[in-house]
DRENVEX-513279 format. One record per atom (N, C-alpha, C): residue in three letters; x, z, y. Coordinates in pm, whole numbers, plus 50000, padded with zeros to 5 digits. Layout:
BEGIN
ALAXZY...
//
This chain:
BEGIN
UNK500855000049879UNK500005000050000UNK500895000050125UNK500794987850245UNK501804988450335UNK501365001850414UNK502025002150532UNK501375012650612UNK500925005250758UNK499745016350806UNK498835006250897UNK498845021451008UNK499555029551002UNK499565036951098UNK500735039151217UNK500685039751334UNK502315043951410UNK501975058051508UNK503145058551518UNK503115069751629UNK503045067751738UNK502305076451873UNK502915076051993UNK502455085452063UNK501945089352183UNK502115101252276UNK500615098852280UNK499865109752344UNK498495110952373UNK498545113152496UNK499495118252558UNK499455115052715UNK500975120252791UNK501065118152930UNK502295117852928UNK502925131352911UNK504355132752973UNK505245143352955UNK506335143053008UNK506815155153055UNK508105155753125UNK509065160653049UNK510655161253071UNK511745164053027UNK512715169153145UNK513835179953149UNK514675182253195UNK515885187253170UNK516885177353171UNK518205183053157UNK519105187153279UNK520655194253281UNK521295195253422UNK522455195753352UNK523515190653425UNK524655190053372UNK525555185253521UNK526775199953510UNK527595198353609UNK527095196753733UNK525835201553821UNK525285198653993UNK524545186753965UNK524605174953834UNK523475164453777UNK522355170153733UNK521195163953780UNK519575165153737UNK519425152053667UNK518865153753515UNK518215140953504UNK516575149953441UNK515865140953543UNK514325144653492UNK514195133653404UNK513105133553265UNK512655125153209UNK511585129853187UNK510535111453223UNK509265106653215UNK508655101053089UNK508395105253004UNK507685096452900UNK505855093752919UNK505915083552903UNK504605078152886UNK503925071152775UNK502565071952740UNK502135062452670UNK501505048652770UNK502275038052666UNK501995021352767UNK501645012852627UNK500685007852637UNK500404990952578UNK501204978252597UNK501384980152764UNK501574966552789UNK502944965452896UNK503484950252888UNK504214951752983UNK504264958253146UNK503384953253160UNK502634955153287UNK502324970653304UNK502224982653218UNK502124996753248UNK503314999153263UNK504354992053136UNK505584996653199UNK505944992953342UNK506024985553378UNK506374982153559UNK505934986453618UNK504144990353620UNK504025002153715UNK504405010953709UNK504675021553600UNK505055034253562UNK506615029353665UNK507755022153585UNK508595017253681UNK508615020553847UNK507565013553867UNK507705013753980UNK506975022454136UNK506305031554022UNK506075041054133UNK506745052654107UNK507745054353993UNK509125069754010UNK509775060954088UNK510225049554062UNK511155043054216UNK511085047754397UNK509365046054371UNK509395051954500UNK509205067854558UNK508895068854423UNK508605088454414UNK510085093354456UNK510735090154359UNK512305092754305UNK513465081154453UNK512905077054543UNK513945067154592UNK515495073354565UNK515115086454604UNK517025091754687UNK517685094554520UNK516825089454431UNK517895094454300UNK518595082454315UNK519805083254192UNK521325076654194UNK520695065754079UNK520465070053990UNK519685056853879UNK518345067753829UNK517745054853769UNK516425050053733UNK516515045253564UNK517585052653512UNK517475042253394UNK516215046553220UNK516055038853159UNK514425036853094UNK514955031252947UNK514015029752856UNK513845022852725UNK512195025752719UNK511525015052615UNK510885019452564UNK510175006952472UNK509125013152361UNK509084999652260UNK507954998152274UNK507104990152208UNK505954986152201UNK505484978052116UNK504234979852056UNK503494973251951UNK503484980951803UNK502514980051753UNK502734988951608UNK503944984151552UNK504504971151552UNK505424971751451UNK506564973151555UNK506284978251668UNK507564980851734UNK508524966951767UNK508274956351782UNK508954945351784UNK509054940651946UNK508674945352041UNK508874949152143UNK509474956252214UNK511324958252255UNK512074969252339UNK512574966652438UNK513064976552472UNK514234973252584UNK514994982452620UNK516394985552690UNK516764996152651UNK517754994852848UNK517415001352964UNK517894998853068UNK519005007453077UNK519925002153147UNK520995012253255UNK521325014253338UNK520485006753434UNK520125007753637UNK521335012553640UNK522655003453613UNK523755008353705UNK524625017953620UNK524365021753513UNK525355032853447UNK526615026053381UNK527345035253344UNK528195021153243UNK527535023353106UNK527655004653076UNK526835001053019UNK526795012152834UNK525175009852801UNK525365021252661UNK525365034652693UNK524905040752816UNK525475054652821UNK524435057052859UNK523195052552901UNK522065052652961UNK520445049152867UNK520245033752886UNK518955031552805UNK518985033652656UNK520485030352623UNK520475030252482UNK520065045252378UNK521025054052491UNK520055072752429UNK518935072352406UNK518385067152532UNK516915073852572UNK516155061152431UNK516575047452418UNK516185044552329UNK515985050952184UNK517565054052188UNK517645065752018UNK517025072052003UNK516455079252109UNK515845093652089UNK513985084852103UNK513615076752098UNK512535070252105UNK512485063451923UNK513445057451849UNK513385056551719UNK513385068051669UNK514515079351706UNK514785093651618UNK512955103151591UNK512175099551690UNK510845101651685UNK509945094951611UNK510195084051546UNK509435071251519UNK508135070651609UNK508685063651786UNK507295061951879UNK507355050751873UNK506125043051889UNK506015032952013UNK505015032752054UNK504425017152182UNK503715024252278UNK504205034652383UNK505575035052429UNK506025044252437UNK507035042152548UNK507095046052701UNK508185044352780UNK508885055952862UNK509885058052852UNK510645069852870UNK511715070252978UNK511545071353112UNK512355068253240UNK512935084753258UNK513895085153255UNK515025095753270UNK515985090753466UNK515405092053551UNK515915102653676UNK516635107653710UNK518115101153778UNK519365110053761UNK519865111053922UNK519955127953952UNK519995128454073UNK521725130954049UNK522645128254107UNK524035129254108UNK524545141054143UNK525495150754069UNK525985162654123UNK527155163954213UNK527965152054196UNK529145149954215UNK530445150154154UNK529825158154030UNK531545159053898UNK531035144153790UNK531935134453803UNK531585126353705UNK531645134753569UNK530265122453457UNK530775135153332UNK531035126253235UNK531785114353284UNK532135110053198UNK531565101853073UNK531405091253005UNK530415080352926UNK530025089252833UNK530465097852729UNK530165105852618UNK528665116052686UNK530095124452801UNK528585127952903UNK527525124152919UNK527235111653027UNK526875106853034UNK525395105852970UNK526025098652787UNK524925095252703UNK524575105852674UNK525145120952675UNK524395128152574UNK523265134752691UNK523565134652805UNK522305140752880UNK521015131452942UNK521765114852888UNK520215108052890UNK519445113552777UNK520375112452653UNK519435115752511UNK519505131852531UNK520005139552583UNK518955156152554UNK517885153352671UNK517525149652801UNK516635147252881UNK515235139352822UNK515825130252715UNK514745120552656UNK513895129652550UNK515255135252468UNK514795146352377UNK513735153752427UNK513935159852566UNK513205175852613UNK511705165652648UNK511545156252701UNK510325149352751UNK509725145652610UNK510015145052517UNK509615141252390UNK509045158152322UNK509755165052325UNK509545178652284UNK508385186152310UNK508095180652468UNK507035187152509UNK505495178152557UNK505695168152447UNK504675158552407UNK504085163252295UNK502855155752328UNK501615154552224UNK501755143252121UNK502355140751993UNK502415127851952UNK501005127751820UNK500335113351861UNK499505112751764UNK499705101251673UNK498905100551564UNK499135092351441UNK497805084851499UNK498085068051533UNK496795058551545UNK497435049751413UNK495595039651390UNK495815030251328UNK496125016651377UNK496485008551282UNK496594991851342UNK495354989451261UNK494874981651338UNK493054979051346UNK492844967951348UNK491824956751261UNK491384947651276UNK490304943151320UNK489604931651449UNK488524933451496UNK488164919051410UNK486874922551355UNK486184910651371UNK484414904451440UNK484054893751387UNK482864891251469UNK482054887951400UNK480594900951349UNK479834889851259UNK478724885251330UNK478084871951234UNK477194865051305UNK476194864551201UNK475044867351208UNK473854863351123UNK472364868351227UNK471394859851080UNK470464861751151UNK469444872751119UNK468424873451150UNK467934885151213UNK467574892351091UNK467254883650992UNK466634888550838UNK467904895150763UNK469224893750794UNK470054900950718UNK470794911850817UNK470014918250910UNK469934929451007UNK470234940850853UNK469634942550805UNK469674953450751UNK470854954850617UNK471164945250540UNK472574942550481UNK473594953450550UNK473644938150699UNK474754943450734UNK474814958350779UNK473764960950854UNK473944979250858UNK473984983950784UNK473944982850631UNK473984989550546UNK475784989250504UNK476264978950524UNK477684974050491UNK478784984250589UNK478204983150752UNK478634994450829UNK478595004350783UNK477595009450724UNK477535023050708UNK478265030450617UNK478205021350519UNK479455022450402UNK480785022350417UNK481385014250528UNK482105016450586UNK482755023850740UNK481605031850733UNK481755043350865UNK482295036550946UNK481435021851010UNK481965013951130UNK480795013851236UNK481415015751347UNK480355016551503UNK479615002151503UNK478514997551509UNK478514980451601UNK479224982651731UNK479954969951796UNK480364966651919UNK479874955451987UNK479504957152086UNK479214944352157UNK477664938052068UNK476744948052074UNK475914938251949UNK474834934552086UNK474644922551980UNK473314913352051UNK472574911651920UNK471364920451970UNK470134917251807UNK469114906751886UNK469154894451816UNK467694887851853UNK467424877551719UNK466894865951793UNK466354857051611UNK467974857351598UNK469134852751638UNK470454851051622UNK471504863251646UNK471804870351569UNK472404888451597UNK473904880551583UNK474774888151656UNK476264892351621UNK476504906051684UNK477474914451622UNK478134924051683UNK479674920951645UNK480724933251677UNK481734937051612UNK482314944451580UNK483464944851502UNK483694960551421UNK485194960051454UNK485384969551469UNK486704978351453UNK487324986351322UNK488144973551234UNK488484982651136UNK490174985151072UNK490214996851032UNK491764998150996UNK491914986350913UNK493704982850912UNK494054969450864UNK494014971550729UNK494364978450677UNK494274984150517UNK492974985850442UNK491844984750500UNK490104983950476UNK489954967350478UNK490894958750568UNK489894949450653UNK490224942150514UNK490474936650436UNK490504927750299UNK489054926350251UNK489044942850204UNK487964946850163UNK486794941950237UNK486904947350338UNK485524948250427UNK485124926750433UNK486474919250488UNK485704911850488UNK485444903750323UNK485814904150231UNK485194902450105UNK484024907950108UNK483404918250169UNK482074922550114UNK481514916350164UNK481644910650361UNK481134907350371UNK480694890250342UNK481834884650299UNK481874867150237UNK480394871450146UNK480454881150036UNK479464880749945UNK477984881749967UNK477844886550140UNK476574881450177UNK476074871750209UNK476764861250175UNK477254851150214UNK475634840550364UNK474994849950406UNK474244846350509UNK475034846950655UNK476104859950617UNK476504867050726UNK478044858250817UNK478334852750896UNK479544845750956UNK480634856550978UNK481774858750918UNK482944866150990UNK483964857951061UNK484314858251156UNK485754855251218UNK486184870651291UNK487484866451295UNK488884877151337UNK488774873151527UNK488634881751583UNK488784882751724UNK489584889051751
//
């Protein structure tokens, strides 16, 4: 049986490390999309202007095939790549993690460096909520009005909500179902064979 579940945060969270007169705050968030990451981005930019870097990782998509790993300026590897580690060492995604580095004045050196992006990433992770979601398949059925009751009966068996339903002489709704059900589910439903499925 593959697995159809991932991890990620239920909402956001802070982190703080200090090292040598250095602050690094870290931000973790839960994000979908590119586009949350850049805002998230871009309003600690302006929260945060007078910090020294801004540097971030974070992945995205259940199978995680989505990353990136920043270093706004650090030398290179000493920065996104922690905060990345410490984003696998969790198994998250969905998941963006901006670490905040106000400058003390003692360089601390690349080893430095990395280890207080990754304990900063660590502490914002620590004091998160992480939940277990599924990867979900939507589809769309279509029938008509006389096999109304089938299919609710097929929902029900499968403890699925209607979405989006339109009942008239011509009904469709849709369902929301874990990927590891959806085989099943749509075989049962082929065997009503009145009923139309497609994948949305």
């Amino acid at each position: 049986m593959f697995d159809d579940t991932y991890r990620t945060l239920a909402a956001p969270s802070e982190g703080l490390y200090k090292e040598k007169g250095s602050k690094f705050l870290a931000f973790a968030y839960p994000v979908r999309t590119l586009d949350e990451v850049k805002a998230h981005l871009e309003r600690l930019r302006k929260d945060y202007f007078d910090a020294r870097h801004h540097c971030y990782a974070y992945i995205l998509g259940p199978r995680k095939d989505a990353f990136r790993a920043n270093d706004d300026g650090e030398p290179s590897g000493t920065g996104g790549r922690p905060i990345h580690g410490q984003l696998l060492s969790a198994d998250l995604t969905d998941t963006l993690i901006v670490v905040v580095r106000y400058f003390g004045g003692i360089l601390l050196g690349a080893s430095g460096l990395a280890n207080a992006y990754k304990t900063a990433a660590r502490d914002a992770i620590a004091h998160a909520t992480i939940v277990e979601r599924t990867i979900d398949v939507r589809y769309r059925l279509a029938f008509a009005y006389e096999a109304m009751n089938d299919v609710m009966r097929l929902l029900k068996d499968y403890d699925l909500k209607p979405l989006n339903p339109q009942y008239d002489l011509r009904c469709s709704l849709e369902v929301s179902i874990r990927q590891s059900e959806s085989v099943r589910f749509y075989d049962a439903v082929a065997d009503l064979r009145t009923v139309e499925i497609t994948t949305v």
